[in-house]
Backbone as numpy.savetxt, mean C-alpha at the origin, in Angstrom:
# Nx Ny Nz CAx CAy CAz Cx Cy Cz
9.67 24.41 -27.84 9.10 23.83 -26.64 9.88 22.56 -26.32
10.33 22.76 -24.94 10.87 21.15 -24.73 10.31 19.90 -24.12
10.86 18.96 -24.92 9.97 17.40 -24.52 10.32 17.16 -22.96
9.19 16.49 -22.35 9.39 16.18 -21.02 9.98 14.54 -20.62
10.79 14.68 -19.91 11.77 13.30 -19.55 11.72 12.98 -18.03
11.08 11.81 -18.09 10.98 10.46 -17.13 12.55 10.80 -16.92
13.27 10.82 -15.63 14.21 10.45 -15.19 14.35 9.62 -14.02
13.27 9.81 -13.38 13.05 7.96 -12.48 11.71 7.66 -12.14
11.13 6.47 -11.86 10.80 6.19 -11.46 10.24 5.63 -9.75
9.59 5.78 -9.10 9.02 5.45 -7.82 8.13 4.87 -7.32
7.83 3.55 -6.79 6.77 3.04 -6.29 6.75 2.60 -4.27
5.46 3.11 -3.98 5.85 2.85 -2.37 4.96 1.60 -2.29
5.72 0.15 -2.07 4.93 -0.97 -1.71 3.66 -0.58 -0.68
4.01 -0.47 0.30 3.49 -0.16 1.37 3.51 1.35 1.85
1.84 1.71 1.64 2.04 2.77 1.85 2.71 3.85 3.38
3.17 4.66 3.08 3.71 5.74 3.87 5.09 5.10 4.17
5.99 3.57 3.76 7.15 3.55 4.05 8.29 4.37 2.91
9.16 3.98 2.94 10.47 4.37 1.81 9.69 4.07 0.47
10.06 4.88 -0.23 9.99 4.98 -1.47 11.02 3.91 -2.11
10.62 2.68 -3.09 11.61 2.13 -3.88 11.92 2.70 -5.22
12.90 2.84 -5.56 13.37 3.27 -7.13 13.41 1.85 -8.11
12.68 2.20 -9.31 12.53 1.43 -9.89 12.86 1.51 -11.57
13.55 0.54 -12.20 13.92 1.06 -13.50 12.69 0.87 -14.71
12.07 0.12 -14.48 10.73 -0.33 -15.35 9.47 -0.01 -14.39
8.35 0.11 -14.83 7.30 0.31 -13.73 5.79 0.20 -14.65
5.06 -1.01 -14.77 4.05 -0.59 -15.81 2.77 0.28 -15.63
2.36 1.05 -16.20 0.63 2.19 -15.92 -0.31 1.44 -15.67
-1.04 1.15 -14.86 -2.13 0.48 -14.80 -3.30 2.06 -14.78
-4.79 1.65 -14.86 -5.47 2.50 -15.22 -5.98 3.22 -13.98
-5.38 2.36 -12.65 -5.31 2.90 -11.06 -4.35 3.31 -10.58
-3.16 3.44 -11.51 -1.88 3.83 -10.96 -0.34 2.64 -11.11
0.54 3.09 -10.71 1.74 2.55 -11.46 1.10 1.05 -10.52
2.07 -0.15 -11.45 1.61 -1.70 -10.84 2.90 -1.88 -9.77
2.30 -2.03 -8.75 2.54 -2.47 -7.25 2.69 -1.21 -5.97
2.39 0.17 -6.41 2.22 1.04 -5.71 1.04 0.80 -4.22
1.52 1.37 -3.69 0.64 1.68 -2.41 -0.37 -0.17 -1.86
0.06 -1.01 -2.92 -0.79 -1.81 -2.63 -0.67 -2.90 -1.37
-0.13 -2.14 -0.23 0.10 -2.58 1.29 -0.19 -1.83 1.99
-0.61 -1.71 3.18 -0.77 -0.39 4.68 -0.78 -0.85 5.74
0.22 -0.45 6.38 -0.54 -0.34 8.08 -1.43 -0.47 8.40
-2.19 -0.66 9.70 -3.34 -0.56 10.38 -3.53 -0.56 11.78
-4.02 0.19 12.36 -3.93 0.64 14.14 -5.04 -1.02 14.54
-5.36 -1.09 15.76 -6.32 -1.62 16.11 -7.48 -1.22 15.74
-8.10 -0.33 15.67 -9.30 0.17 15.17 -9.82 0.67 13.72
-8.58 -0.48 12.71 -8.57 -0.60 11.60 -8.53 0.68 10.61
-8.15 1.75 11.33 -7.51 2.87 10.54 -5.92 2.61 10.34
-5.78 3.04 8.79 -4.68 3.51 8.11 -3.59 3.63 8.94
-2.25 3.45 8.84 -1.44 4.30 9.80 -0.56 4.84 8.90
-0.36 6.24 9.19 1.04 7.07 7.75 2.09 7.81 8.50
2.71 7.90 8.10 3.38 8.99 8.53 3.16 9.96 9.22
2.45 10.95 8.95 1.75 11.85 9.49 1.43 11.35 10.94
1.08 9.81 11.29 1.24 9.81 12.98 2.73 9.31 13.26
3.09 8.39 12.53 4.49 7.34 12.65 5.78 8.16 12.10
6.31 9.15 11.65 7.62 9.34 11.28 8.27 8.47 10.91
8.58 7.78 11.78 9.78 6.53 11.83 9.36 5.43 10.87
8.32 5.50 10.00 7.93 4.89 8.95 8.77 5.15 7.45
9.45 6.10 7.85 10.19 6.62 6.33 11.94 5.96 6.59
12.20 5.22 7.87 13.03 4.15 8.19 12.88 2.94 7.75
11.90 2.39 6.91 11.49 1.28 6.58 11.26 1.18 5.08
12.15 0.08 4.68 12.08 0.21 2.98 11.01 -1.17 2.34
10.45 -1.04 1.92 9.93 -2.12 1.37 9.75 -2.26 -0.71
10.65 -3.24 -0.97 10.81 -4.01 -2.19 9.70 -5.08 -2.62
8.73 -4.31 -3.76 7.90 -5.07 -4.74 8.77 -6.36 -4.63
8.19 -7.49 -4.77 8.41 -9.17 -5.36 7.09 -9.69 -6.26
7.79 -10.36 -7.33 6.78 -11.02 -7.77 5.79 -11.59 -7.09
4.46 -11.70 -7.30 3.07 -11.93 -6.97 2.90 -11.35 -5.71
3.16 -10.29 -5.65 2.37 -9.75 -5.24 3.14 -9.17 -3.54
3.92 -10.16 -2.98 4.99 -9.86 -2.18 5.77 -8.79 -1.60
6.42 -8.50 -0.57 7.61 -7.87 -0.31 8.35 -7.80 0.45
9.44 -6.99 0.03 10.78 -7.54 0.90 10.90 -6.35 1.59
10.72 -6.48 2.65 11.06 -5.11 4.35 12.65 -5.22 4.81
12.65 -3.95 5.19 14.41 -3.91 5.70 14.22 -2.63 6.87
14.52 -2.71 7.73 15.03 -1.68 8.07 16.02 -1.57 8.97
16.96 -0.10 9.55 18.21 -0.48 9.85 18.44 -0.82 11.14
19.38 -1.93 11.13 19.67 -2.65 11.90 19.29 -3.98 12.87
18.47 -4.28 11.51 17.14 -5.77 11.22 17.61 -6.70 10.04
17.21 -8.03 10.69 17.41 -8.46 9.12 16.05 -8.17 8.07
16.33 -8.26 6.97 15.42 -8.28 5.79 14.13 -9.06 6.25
12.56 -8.93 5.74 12.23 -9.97 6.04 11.17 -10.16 4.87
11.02 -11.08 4.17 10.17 -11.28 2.83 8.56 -11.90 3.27
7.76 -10.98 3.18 6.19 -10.96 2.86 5.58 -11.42 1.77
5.38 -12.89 2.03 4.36 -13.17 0.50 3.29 -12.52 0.70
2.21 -12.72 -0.66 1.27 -12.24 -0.89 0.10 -12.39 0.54
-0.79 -11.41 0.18 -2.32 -11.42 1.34 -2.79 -13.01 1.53
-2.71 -13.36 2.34 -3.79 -14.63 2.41 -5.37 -14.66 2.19
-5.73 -15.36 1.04 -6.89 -15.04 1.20 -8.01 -15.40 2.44
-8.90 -14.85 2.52 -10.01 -15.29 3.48 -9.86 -14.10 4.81
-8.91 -13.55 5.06 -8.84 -12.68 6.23 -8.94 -11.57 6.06
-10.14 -10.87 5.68 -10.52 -9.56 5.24 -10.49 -8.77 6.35
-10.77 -7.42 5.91 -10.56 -6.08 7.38 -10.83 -4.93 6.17
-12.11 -3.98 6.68 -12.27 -3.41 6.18 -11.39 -2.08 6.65
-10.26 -1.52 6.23 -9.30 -0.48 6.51 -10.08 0.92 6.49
-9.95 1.93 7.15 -10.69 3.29 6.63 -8.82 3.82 6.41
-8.80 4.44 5.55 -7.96 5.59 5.14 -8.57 7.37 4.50
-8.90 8.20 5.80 -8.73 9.53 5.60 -10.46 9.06 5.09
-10.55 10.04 3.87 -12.42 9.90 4.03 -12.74 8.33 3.15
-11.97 7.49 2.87 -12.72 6.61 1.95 -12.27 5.01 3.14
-12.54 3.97 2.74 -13.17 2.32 3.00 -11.91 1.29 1.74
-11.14 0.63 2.27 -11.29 -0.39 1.34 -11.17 -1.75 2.12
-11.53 -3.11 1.34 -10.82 -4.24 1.70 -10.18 -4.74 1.69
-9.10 -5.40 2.62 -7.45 -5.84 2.44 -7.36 -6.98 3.35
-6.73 -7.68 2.70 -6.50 -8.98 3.61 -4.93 -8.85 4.59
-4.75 -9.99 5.31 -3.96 -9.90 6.13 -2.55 -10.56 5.76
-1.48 -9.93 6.03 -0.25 -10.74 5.50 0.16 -11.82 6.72
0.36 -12.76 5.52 0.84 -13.86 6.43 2.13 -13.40 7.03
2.32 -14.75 7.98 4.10 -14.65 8.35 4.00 -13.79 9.84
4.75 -13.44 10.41 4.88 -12.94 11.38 5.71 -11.23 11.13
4.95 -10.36 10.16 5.44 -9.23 9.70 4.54 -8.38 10.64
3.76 -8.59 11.34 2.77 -7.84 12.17 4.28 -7.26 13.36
4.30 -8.63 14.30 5.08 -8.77 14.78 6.37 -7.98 15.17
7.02 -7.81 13.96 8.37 -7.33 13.50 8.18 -6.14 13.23
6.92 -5.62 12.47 6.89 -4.39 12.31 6.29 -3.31 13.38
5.73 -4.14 14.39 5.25 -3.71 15.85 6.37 -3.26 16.90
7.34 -4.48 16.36 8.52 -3.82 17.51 9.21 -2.89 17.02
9.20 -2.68 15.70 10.31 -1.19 15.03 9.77 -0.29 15.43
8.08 -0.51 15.06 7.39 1.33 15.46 6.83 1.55 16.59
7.03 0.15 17.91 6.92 0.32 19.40 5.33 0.62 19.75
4.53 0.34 18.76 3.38 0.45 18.38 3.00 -1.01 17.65
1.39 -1.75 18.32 0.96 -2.38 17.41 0.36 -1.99 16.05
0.87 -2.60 14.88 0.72 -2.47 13.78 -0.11 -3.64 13.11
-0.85 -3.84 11.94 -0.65 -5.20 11.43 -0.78 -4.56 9.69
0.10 -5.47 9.16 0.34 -5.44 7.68 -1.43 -5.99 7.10
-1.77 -4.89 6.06 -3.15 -5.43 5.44 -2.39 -5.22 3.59
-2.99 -6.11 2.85 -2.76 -5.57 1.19 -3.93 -6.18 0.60
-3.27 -6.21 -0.98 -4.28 -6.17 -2.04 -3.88 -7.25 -2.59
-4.54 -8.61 -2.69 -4.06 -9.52 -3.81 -4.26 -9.13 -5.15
-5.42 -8.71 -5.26 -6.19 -8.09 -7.21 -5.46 -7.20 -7.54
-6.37 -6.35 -8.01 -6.60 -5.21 -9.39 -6.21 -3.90 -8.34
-5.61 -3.94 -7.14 -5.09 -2.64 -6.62 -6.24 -2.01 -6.20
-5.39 -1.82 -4.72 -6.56 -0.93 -4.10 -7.59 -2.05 -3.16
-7.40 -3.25 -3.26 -8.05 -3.93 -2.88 -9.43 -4.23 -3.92
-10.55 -5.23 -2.96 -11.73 -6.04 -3.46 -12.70 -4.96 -3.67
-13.02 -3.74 -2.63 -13.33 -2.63 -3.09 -13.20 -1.84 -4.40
-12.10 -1.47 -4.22 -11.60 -0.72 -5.15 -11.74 -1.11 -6.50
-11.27 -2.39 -6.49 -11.59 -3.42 -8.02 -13.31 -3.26 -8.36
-13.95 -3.63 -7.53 -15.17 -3.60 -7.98 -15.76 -2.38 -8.56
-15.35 -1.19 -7.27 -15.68 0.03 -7.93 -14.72 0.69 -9.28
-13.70 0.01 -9.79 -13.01 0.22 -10.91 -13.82 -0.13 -12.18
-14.25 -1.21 -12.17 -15.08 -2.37 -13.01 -16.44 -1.67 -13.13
-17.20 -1.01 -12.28 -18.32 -0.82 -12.02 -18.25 0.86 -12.57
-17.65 1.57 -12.40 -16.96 2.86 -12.66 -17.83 3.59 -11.63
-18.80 3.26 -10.70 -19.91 4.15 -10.24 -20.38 3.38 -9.04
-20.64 4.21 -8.14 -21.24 3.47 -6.32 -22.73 3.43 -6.81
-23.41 2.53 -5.64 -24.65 2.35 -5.92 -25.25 4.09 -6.02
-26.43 4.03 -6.17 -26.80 5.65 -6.72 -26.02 6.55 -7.30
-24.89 5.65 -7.87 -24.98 6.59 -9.63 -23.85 7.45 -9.56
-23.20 7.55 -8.63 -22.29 8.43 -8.16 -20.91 8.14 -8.81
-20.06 9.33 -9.50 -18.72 8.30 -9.96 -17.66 8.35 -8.67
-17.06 7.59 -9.29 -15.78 6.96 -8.39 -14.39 7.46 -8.93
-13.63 7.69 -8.61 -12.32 7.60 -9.44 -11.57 5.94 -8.29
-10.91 4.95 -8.59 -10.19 3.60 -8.42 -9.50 4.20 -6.97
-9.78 3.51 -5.84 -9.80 4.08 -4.58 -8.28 2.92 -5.06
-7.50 3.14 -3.67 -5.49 2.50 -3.87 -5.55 2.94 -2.83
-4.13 2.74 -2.12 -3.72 3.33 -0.69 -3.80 4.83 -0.75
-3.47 5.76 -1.97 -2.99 6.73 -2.40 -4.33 7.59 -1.38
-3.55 8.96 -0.54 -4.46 9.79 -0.18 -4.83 10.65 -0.76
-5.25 12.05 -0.59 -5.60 13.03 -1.59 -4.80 14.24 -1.81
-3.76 13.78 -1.32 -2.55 14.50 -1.47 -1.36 14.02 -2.18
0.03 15.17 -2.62 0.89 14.65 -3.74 1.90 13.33 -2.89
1.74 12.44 -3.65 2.70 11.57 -3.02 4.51 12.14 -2.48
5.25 12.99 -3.29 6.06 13.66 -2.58 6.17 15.08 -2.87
6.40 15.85 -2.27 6.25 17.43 -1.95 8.16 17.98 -2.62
């Protein structure tokens, strides 16, 4: 029987953009650490993926320490996203589930509005992934009435790549 081999690694900062390749990547018990823990958001505080945007898989975004990241896409300069600010919550719906995500500072709304010719605004996760939601229901393992949870993340209910 043969042993199975890791030959790369993948984490998508922000969900539904470029995939970053990564040489180290640690397991967290919600999923690899810094995955999916950014998204889009329409005006009416739904999700935005691919599945409406295409032109989202034009856009690369690079994990940074605390929590951060670095956006590129072609024929833009780079532009570096610190972490969520706290205090500016938005409750996001993605597909059937809810989480909470704060708002990125900086003027990345902006920039990322004019690439996809569409208003956008950048929401993430300062914590435990997945957002203030998600953390709680991680911690809690169960919704009120008893119900389990599996650690809600950007991640939908489908394979991240096909």
């Amino acid at each position: 029987m043969s042993v199975p081999v890791l030959r790369s690694a993948h984490v998508c900062p922000v969900k539904s953009l470029a995939a970053h390749a990564c040489d180290t990547v640690a397991v967290e018990p919600w999923g690899l650490d810094g995955d999916r823990r950014w998204m889009l958001v329409d005006k009416a505080a739904k999700a935005v993926t691919q599945r409406q945007q295409p032109s989202l898989a034009r856009i690369a975004a690079e994990p940074l320490p605390g929590g951060g990241v670095l956006l590129s896409a072609p024929g833009l300069p780079s532009l570096r996203v610190e972490g969520p600010e706290s205090g500016r919550m938005l409750t996001v719906e993605l597909h059937r589930d809810t989480v909470v995500l704060e708002e990125a500072p900086g003027d990345a709304h902006d920039r990322l509005s004019a690439v996809l010719g569409t208003e956008v605004r950048l929401r993430g996760d300062r914590g435990l992934g997945g957002g203030r939601l998600a953390a709680d229901r991680h911690r809690r393992g169960r919704l009120h009435g008893g119900q389990a949870l599996r650690p809600l993340r950007g991640h939908d209910d489908r394979p991240a790549h096909r």
